[in-house]
N, C-alpha and C positions, 0 to 999 in steps of 0.2 A: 790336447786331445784332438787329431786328425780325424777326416771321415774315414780315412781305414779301420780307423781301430773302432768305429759303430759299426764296419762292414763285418768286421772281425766275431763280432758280438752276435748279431744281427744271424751268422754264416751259425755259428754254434748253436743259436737257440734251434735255428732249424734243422740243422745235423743230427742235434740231439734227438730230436721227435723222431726224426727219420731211422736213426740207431737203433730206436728203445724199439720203434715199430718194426724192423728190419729183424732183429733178433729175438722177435718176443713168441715168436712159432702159434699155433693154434691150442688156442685155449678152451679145452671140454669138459672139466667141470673144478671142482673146489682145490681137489691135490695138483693139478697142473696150473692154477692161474695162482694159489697163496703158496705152494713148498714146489713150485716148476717140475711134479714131478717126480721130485726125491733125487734129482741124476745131475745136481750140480757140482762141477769141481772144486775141490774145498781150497784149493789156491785163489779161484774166483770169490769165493761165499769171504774167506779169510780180507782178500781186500774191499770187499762189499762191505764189512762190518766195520771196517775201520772210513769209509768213506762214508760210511751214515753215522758213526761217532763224529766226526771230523765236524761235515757242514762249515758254513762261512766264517763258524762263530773262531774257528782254526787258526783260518787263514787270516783275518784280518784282528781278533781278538789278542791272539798269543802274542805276535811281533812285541804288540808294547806293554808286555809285562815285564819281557826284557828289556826294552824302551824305556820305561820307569824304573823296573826294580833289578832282577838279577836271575838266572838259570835255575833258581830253585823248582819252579812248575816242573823239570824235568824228575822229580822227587816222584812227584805224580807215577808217572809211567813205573817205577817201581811195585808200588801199592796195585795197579792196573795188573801187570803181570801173576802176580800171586794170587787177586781175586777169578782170574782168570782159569788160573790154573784147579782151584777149587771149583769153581763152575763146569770144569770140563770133565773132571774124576767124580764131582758128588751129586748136580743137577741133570746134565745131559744125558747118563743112562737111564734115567728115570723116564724122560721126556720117550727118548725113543724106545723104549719098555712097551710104551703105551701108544703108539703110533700114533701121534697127538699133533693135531692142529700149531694150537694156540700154547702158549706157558700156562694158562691159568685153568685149561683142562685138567692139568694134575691136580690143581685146588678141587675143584669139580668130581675128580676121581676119589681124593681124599674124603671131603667136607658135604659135597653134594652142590646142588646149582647155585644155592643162595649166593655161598662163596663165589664162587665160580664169576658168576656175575656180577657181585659187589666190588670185586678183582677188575674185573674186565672194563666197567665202567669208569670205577678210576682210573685204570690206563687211558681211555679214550680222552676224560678230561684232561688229565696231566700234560700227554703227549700232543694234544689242539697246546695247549699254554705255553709248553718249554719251546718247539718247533713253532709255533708264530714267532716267537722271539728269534728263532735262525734262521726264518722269513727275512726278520727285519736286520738280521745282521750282512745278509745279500742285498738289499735296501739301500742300505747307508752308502758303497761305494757307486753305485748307481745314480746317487742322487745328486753327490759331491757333482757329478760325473754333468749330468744335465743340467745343474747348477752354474759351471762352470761354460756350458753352451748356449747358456741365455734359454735352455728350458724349464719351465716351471710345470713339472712331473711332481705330483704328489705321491706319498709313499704307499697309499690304497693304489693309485695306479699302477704303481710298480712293482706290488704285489698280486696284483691284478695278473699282471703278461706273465711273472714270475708260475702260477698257478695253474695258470691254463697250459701252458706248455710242459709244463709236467705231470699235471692230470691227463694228459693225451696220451703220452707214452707208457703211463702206468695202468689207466683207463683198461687198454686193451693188451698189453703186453702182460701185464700180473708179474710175479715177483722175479722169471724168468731176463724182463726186458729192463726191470731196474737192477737187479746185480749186474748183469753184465754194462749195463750203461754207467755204473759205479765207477768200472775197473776202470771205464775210459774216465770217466771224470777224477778220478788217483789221481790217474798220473798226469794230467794235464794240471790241476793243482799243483802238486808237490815240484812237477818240473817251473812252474812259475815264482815261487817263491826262490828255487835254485836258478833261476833266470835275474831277480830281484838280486838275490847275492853276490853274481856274474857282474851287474852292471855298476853295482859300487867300487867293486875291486876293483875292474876295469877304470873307473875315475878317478877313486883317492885314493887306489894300495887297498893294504890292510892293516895300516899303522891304527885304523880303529879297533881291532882286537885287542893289541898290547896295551892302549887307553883304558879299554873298557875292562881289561885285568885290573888296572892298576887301579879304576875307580870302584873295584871289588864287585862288578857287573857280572863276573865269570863264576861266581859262587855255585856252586850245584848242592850243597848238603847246608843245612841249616839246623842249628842241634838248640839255640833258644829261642827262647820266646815259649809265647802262652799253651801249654800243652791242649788248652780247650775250643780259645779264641783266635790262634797266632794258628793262620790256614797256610802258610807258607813252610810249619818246622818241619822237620824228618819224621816226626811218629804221625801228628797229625797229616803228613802228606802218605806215607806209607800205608799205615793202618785202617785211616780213611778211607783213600784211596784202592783199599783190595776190600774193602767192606762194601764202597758205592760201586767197585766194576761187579763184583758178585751179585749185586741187584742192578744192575742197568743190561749188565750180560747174562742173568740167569734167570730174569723173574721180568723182564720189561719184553713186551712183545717183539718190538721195534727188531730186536736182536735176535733172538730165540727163532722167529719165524727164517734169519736165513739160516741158523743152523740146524734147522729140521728140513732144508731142502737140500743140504748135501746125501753123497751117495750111503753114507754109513754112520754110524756113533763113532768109531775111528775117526773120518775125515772130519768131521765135527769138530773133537775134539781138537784136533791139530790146527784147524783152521782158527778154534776161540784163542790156541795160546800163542801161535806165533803172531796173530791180530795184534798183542800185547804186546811184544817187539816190535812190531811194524811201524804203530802210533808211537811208540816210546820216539823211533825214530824222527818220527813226523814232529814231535814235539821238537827237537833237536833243531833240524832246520827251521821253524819258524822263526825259534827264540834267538838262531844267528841272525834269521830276517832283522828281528829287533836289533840287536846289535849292532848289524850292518846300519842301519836307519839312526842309532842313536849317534854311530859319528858322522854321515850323511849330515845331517843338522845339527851338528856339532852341540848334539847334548841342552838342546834349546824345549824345554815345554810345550805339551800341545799347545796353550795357550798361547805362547809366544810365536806361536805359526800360525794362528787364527783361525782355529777350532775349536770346535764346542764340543765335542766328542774326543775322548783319550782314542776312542777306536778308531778313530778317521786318521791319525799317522799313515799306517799303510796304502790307505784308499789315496791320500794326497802325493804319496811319491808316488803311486803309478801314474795318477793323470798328468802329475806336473814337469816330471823327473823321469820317466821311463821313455824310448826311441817310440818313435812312431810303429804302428802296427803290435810291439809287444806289451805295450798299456791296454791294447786291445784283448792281447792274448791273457794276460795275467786278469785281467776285471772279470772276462771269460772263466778263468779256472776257479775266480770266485763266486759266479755263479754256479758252475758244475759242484762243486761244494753245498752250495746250498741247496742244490734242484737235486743230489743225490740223496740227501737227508729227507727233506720233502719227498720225493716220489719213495723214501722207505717209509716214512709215516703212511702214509694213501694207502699203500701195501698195507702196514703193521693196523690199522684203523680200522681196514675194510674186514679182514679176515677176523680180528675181537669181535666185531659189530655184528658180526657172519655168526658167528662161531659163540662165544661166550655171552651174547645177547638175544640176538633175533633167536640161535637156534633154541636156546634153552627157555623163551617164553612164547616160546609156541606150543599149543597140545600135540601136532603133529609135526614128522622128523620130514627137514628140508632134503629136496633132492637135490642131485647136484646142478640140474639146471638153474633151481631157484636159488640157491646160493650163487651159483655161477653171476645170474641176473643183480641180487640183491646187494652183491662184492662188489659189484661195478657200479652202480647208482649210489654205492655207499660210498666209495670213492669220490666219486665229482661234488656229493657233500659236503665231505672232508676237507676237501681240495678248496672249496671256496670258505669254508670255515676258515681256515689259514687265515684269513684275510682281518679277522677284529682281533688277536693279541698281541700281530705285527703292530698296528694303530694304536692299541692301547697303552702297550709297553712303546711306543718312540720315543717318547719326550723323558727315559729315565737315564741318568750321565752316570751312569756307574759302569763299572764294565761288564759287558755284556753277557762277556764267557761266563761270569759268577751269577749273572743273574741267570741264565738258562739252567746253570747245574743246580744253583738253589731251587728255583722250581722241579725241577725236576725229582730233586733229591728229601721233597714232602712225602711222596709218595713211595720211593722205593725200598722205606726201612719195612713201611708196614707190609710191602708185597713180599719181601726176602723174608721177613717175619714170619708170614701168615705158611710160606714154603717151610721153611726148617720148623715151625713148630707142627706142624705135620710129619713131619721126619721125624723128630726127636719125641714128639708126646702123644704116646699111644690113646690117653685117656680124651683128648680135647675133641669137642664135636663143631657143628660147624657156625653153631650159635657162639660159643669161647671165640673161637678165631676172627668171627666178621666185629664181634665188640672191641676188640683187642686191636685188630688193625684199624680201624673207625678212631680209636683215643691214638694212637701210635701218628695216624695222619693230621690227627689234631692238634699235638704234642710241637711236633713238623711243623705244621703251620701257625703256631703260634709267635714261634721266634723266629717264621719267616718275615712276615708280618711287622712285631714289634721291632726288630732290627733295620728291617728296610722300610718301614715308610709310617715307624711309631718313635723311638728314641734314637736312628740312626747310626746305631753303635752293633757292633758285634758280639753277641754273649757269648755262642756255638759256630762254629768253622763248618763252612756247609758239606766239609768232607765227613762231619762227627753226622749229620741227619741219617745216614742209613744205620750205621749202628745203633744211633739214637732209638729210631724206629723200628730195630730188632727189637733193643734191649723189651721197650715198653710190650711190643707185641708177645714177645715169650713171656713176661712178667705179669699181666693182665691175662694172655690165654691159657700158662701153665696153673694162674690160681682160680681162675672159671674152671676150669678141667676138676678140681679136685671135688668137684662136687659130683662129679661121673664116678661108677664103678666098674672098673677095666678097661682094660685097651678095646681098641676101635679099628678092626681089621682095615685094610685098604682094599680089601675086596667087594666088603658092606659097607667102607663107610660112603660111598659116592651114591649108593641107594638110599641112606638117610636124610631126613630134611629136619631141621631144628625147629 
């Protein structure tokens, strides 16, 4: 690791502030600084979404899934597409029906504010917990990094710089200056990993594909194993997989918020399903990344390269193995990863906070100045919030990518829940729904809990917790319901309170 490649680093964090601020235009009240507007291009928004799914956990996670195990993760993007595709034909006309802010407005339009804000609040905790953890997955090659320089940077500090730099551009640009700082962050990623790929050929061939055939590394479709436990098979990666993108893309703000700032429900829609292929792709090249890496080191265990991290593979060929200057660039695109996700949390955090909290317990209705005001202080809170479950979660050696979706995936059965049983059960009020998601997240966190840090073992494949978390929510909310007599217009029901 030359001083080019700090300069390299160094050039991007400041470019970046420079971009977001450059492009972020004048922000005058709530629709221009959280949906830009409404007058996004949905080829922008579509790569925005896939670069705030993405974050570090991608780039540096995936390599060595293939690095260990085999191509199956690309099963994944299967499941991703289809949940997609429902979230585009069954949630999205809904959202913009109602020229709605936030996702969890329609709970609110539905249920009334209770919901509304029982919704809103767990997304706030959820998405501080899963995005600290993609804090820390930008952390780790950073660290290697100064470690390696005779600097001793601790991971608070380098979440610290991580934070502040992208609370600046998001601070004042609003969701405007992080999509498009997104796009740039894409492609500067995904060209780095295809840079990664370049430099191996370029050394040893590609006699390590025909290897990693032959040690059955190229496998894509996986038909056994545990149809409950085994997160790797074809149904559980498929089924799951369009179950957890229908609640990460229909019901998680993070998402929802940029496709309520394209120009139409059309562009929307387009923009959620080709996102689907995009990532699919995205998955594609990393897991050659792995590949490329596992004949690179000839098939040798992280251990055996002297690392304490499986995730640190990737981070150690850039600094050790990559030319001067493009160790620089690639650490960089694993930042833009992570600082794309973060500056969408800030965004996704501040307008819930706006919107499904402050606005709904106040007696009277925010203007758009003070929302304006209250978005942006609520931001830089956020923004340094980041900073305790990057630290908390450091010292866990499992992989990363699992833990962030598990967390993640506590919360989304009961929010995709609490939406379709709104849709499908006319009877349920808004007392049924917030009980039902309350045990549904509880359900979620019980075997997150005992599997990761009580008996160590896997009961549930953490692609089963959204389904899980439907199932329990329809089954709790549609048998509270029957204690109602009739259906529950959606007209009245957002003036009711339980």
């Amino acid at each position: 690791m030359q001083t080019i490649d700090l300069l390299v680093i160094a050039a991007y964090l400041v470019a970046t502030a420079w971009l977001g601020l450059k492009l972020s235009g004048k922000q005058t009240g709530l629709k221009d600084y959280f949906l830009g507007g409404r007058d996004l291009p949905w080829w922008a928004v579509c790569l925005s979404v896939v670069a705030t799914e993405t974050s570090a956990l991608t780039v540096i996670g995936i390599p060595v899934m293939s690095y260990l195990g085999n191509l199956s993760y690309l099963q994944l993007g299967l499941g991703y597409i289809l949940g997609r595709v429902v979230v585009a034909f069954s949630m999205l006309p809904r959202y913009y029906d109602g020229e709605m802010i936030t996702a969890y407005a329609y709970l609110g339009k539905r249920f009334g504010t209770s919901t509304q804000t029982t919704a809103g609040v767990t997304f706030l905790i959820t998405r501080l917990m899963a995005d600290g953890i993609r804090v820390l997955a930008a952390a780790i090659p950073l660290k290697v990094i100064l470690d390696g320089l005779g600097v001793d940077l601790s991971y608070f500090a380098i979440t610290v710089i991580l934070s502040v730099v992208t609370i600046l551009y998001t601070f004042i640009g609003g969701i405007t200056a992080v999509v498009w700082v997104d796009v740039v962050q894409m492609l500067l990623y995904v060209v780095g990993g295809l840079i990664a790929i370049a430099v191996v050929v370029s050394s040893i061939g590609t006699g390590w594909l025909g290897e990693a055939a032959e040690a059955g590394k190229t496998q894509v479709l996986v038909w056994s194993g545990s149809p409950l436990s085994g997160d790797d098979t074809f149904l559980v990666s498929v089924l799951g997989g369009a179950v957890f993108a229908m609640a990460s893309h229909g019901s998680d703000q993070l998402v929802v918020q940029r496709l309520l700032a394209c120009r139409s429900k059309a562009e929307a829609q387009k923009a959620i399903v080709v996102s689907g292929v995009v990532v699919t792709v995205q998955f594609g090249i990393f897991l050659l990344v792995g590949l490329a890496l596992w004949g690179w080191y000839g098939a040798a265990a992280p251990a055996e390269l002297g690392l304490t991290r499986d995730d640190e593979v990737f981070p150690l060929f850039i600094v050790e193995e990559m030319p001067t200057g493009l160790s620089g660039l690639l650490l960089a695109g694993i930042l833009a990863a992570a600082m794309s996700t973060l500056s969408s949390s800030l965004s996704a955090l501040s307008s819930s906070t706006v919107t499904d909290v402050v606005a709904k317990l106040r007696r009277t209705p925010l203007s758009d100045a003070e929302g304006l005001r209250i978005g942006r202080w609520a931001t830089i809170c956020w923004g340094l919030a980041f900073i305790a479950p990057a630290t908390i979660f450091r010292s866990d050696e499992g992989s990363i990518v699992v833990l962030a979706l598990g967390v993640a995936g506590i919360t989304y059965g009961g929010l995709l829940g609490a939406f379709v049983l709104g849709i499908v059960n006319g009877r349920a009020r808004a007392g049924d729904a917030n009980i039902a998601f309350v045990l549904a997240v509880a359900v979620n966190a019980f075997f997150f809990v005992m599997e990761k840090y009580v008996i160590g073992e896997v009961w549930v494949a953490w692609q089963w917790y959204p389904l899980l978390g439907v199932l329990v929510t329809l089954a709790v909310g549609g048998a509270l319901s029957l204690r109602h007599r009739g259906a529950q217009s959606p007209e009245t029901a957002g003036s009711l309170r339980s």
